[in-house]
C-alpha positions as CSV (number, residue, x, y, z in Angstrom):
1,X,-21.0,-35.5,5.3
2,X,-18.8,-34.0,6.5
3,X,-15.2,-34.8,6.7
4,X,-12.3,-37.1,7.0
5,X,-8.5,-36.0,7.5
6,X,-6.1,-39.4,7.5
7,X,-2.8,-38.6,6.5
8,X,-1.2,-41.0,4.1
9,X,2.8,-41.0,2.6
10,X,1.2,-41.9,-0.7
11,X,-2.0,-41.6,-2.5
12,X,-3.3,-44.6,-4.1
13,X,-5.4,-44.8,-7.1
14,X,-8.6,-47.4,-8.1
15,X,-8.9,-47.2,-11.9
16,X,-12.5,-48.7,-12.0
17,X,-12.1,-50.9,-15.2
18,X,-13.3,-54.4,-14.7
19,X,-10.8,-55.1,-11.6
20,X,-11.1,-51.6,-10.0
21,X,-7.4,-53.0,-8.8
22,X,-5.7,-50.8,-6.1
23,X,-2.3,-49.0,-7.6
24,X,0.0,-46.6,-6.4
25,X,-0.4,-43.6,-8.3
26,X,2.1,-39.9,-8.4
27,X,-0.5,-36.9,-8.4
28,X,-0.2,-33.8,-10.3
29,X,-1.5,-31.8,-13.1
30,X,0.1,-34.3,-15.7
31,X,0.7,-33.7,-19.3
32,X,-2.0,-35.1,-20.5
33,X,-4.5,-32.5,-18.9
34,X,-7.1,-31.5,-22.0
35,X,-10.2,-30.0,-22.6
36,X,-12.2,-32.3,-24.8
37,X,-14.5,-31.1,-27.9
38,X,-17.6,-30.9,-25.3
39,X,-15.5,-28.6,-22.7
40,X,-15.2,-30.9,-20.4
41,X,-11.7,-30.5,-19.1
42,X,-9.9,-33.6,-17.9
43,X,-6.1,-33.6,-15.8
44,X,-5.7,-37.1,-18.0
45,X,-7.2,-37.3,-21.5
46,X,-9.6,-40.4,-21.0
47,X,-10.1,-40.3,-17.4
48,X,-12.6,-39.0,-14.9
49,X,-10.1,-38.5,-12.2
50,X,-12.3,-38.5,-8.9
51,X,-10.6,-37.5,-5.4
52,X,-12.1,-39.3,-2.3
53,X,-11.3,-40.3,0.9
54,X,-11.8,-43.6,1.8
55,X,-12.8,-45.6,4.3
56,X,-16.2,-44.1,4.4
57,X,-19.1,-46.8,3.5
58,X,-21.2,-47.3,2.5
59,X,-20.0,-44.0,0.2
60,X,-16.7,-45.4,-0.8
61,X,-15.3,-48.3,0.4
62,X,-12.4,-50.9,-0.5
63,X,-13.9,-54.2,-0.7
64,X,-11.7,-57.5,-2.1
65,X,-8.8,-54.9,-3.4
66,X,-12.1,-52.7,-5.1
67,X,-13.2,-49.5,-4.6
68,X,-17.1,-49.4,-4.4
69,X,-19.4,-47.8,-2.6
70,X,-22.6,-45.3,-3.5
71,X,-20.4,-42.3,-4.7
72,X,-18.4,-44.6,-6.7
73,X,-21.1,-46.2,-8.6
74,X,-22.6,-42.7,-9.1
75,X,-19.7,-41.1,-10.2
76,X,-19.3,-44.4,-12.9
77,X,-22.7,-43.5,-14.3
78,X,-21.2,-39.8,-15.0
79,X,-17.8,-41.2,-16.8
80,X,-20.0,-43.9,-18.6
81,X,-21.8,-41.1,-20.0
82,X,-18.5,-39.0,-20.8
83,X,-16.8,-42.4,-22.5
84,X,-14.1,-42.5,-20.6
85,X,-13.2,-44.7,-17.8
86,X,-12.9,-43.4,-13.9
87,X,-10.0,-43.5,-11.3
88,X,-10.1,-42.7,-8.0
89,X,-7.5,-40.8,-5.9
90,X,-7.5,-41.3,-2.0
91,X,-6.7,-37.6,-0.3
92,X,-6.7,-36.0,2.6
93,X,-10.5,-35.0,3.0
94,X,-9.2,-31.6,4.3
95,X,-7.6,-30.9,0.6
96,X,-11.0,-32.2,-1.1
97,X,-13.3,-30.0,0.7
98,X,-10.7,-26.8,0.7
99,X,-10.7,-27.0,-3.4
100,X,-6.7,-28.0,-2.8
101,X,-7.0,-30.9,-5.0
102,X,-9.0,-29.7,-7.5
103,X,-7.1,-26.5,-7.6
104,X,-4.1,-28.7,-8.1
105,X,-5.3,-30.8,-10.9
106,X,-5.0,-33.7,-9.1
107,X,-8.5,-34.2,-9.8
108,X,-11.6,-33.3,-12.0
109,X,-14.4,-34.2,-9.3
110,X,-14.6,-34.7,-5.6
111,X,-16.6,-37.2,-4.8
112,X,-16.5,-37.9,-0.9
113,X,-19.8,-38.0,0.7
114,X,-19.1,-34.4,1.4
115,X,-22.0,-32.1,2.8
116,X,-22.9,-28.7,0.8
117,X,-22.2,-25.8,2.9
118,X,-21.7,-21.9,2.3
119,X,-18.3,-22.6,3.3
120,X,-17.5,-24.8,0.9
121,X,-19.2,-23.2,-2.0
122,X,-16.4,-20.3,-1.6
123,X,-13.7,-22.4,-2.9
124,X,-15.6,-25.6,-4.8
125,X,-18.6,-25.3,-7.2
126,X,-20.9,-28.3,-6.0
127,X,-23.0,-30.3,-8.2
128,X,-27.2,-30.6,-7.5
129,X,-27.5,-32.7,-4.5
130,X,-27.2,-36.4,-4.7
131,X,-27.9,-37.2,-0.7
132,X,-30.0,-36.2,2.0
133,X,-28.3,-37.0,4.9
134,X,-29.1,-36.3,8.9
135,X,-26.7,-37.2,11.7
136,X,-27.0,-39.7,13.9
137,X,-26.0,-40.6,18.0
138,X,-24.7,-44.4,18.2
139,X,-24.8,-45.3,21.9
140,X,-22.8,-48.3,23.8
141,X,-26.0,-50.4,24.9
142,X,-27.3,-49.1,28.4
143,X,-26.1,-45.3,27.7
144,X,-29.4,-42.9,27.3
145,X,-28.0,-40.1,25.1
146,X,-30.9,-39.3,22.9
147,X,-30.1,-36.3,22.3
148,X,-27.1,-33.4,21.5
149,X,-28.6,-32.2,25.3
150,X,-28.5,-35.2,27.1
151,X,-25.0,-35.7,26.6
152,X,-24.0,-32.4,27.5
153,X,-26.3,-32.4,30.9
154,X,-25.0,-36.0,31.5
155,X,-21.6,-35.3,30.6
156,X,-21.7,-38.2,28.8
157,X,-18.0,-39.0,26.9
158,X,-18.4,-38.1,23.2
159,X,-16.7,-38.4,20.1
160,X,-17.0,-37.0,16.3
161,X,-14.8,-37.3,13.2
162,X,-12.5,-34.5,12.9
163,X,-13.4,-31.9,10.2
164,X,-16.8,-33.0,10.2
165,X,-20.5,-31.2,10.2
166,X,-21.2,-33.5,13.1
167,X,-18.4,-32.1,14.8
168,X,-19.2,-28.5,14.1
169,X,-22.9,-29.2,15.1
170,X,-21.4,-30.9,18.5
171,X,-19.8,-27.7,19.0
172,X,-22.9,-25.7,18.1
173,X,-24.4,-27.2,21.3
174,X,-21.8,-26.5,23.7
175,X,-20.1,-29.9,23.2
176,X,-15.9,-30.8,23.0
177,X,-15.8,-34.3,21.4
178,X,-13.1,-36.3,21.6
179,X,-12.1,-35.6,18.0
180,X,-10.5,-38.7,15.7
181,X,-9.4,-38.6,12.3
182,X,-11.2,-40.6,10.7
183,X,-14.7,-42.6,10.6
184,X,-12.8,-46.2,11.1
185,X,-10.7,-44.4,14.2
186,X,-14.0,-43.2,16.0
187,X,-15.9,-46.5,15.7
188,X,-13.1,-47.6,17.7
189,X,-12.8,-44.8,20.3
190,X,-16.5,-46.3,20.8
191,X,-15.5,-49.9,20.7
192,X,-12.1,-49.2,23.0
193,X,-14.5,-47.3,25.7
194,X,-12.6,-44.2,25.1
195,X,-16.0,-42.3,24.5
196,X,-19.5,-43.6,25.6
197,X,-21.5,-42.0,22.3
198,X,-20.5,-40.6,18.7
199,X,-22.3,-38.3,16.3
200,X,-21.8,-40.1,12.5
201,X,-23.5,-39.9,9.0
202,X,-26.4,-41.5,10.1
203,X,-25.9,-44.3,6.5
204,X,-22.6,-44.7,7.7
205,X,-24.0,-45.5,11.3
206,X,-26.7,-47.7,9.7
207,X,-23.9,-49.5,7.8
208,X,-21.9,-50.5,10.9
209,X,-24.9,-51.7,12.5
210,X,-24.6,-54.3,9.8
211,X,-22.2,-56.0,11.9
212,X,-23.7,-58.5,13.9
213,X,-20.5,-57.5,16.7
214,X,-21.4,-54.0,16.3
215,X,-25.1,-54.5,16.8
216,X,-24.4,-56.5,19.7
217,X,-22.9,-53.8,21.7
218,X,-24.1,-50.5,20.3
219,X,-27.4,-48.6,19.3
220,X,-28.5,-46.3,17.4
221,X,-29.9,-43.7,20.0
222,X,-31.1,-40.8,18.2
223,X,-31.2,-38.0,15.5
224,X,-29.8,-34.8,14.6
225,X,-31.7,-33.1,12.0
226,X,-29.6,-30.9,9.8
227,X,-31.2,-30.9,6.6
228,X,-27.4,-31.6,5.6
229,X,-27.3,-32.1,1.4
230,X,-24.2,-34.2,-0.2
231,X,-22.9,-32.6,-3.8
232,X,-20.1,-33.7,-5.7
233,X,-17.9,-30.9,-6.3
234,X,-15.6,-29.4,-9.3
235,X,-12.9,-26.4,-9.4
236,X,-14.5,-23.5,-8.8
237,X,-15.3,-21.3,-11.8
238,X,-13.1,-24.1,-13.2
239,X,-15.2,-26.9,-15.3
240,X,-18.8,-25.6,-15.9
241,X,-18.6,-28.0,-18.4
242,X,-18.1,-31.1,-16.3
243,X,-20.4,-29.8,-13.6
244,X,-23.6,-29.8,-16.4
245,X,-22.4,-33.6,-17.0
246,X,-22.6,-34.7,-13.5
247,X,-25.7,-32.7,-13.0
248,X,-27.4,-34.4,-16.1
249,X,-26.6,-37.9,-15.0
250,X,-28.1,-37.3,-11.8
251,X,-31.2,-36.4,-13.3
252,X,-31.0,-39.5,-15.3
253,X,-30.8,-41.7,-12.6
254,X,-33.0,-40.1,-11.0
255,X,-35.3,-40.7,-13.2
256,X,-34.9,-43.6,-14.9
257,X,-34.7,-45.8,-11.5
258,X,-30.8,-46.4,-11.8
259,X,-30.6,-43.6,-8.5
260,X,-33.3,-46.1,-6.6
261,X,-31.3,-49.2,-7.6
262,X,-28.0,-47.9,-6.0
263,X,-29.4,-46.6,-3.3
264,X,-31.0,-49.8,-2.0
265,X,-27.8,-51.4,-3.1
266,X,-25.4,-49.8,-1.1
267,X,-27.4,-48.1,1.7
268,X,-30.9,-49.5,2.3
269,X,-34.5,-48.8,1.8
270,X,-35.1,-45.4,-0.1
271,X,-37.3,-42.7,1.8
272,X,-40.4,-41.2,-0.2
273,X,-38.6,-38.1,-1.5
274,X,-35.0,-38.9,-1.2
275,X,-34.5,-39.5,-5.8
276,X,-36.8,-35.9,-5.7
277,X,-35.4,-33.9,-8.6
């Protein structure tokens, strides 16, 4: 993806045990911060401390007072592996995809259905990538904006999620969206008629299209091809250790059909290609 900035007094934490019940949580690099016989180094001996930024479905999501969501379950499979159980930290996606967090040891892995870019890869060391994702143009019904240049030529209103790649692509093409802070808030500049069209995720647009409400009034009206790749993401130069963990449950679940199983789970049917190694 891209990017989310809310700004919250207080982080809140999921630990995903058999509630995944929604506590308040401090952050910091704790005393219990270890590095276990494997290397792996943890900011709380027996956690998998993930950073995210919810809402962003179908990615992560809070459902009944539970965090779920693609990521989450992925993430799961990696502290499964590592015996230990995960919880999940709600941040500021502009501290997850600086490396703030992770520098901070608020966290051992961002996981926040966050695009790999050169950018990024300065300050975060990403994970092989888990996602192929493309953008996508959701349309109130009766708007024809197929395309990044029909809404510049038809000055068509426009609106993208601060921070994100389909904000910087906008901007590529000679566009100035109406920028809101998160996903949620620009589903609602589209629902409140404050923009005519938005550039999203295009699982994210595919999951509000769920809606029956939202299907009734908007459409999904095009692509943007990127070639964009989501990664999860450690401390630079900071947990090689951890990193060769993640990357190996990926390629499990990849391979053994538990990648495929999520995937139609929480986002749909799987494209030929998308569990390539």
């Amino acid at each position: 993806m891209h990017g989310r900035l809310i700004h919250r007094s207080a982080p809140f934490a999921i630990a995903l045990v058999a509630s995944l019940a929604l506590v308040t949580t401090g952050c910091g690099t704790g005393s219990n911060a270890t590095t276990r016989a494997d290397g792996v180094k943890l900011v709380k001996a027996g956690t998998l401390t993930t950073c995210t930024h919810l809402p962003y479905p179908p990615f992560q999501l809070e459902k009944d007072g539970k965090a779920v969501g693609f990521d989450v379950a992925m993430i799961d499979l990696v502290a499964k592996d590592l015996g230990v159980k995960q919880q999940i930290i709600d941040k500021s996606f502009e501290t997850i995809k600086t490396g703030a967090d992770l520098n901070a040891g608020i966290c051992d892995v961002a996981a926040a259905g966050m695009t790999i870019t050169a950018e990024r890869k300065q300050n975060i060391d990403f994970s092989s990538p888990y996602f192929q994702a493309d953008q996508a143009l959701l349309t109130r019904k009766g708007v024809s904006a197929k395309t990044l240049a029909d809404i510049k030529s038809k000055k068509i209103k426009m609106g993208s999620q601060s921070a994100t790649t389909g904000e910087s692509k906008a901007h590529d093409e000679g566009l100035d969206p109406t920028s809101f802070e998160s996903s949620d808030a620009e589903l609602n500049g589209l629902r409140t008629g404050q923009v005519d069209v938005i550039i999203q995720d295009y699982p994210v647009v595919q999951t509000w299209l769920k809606d029956p409400a939202d299907a009734a009034k908007f459409e999904l009206a095009g692509f943007v091809r990127t070639g964009e790749q989501y990664g999860f993401a450690v401390k630079k130069n900071g947990n090689p250790q951890l990193l060769k963990a993640i990357n190996k449950a990926l390629a499990t679940a990849k391979s053994d059909g538990t990648y495929r199983k999520l995937y139609e789970q929480w986002i749909g049917p799987m494209p030929e290609g998308a569990d390539a190694q």
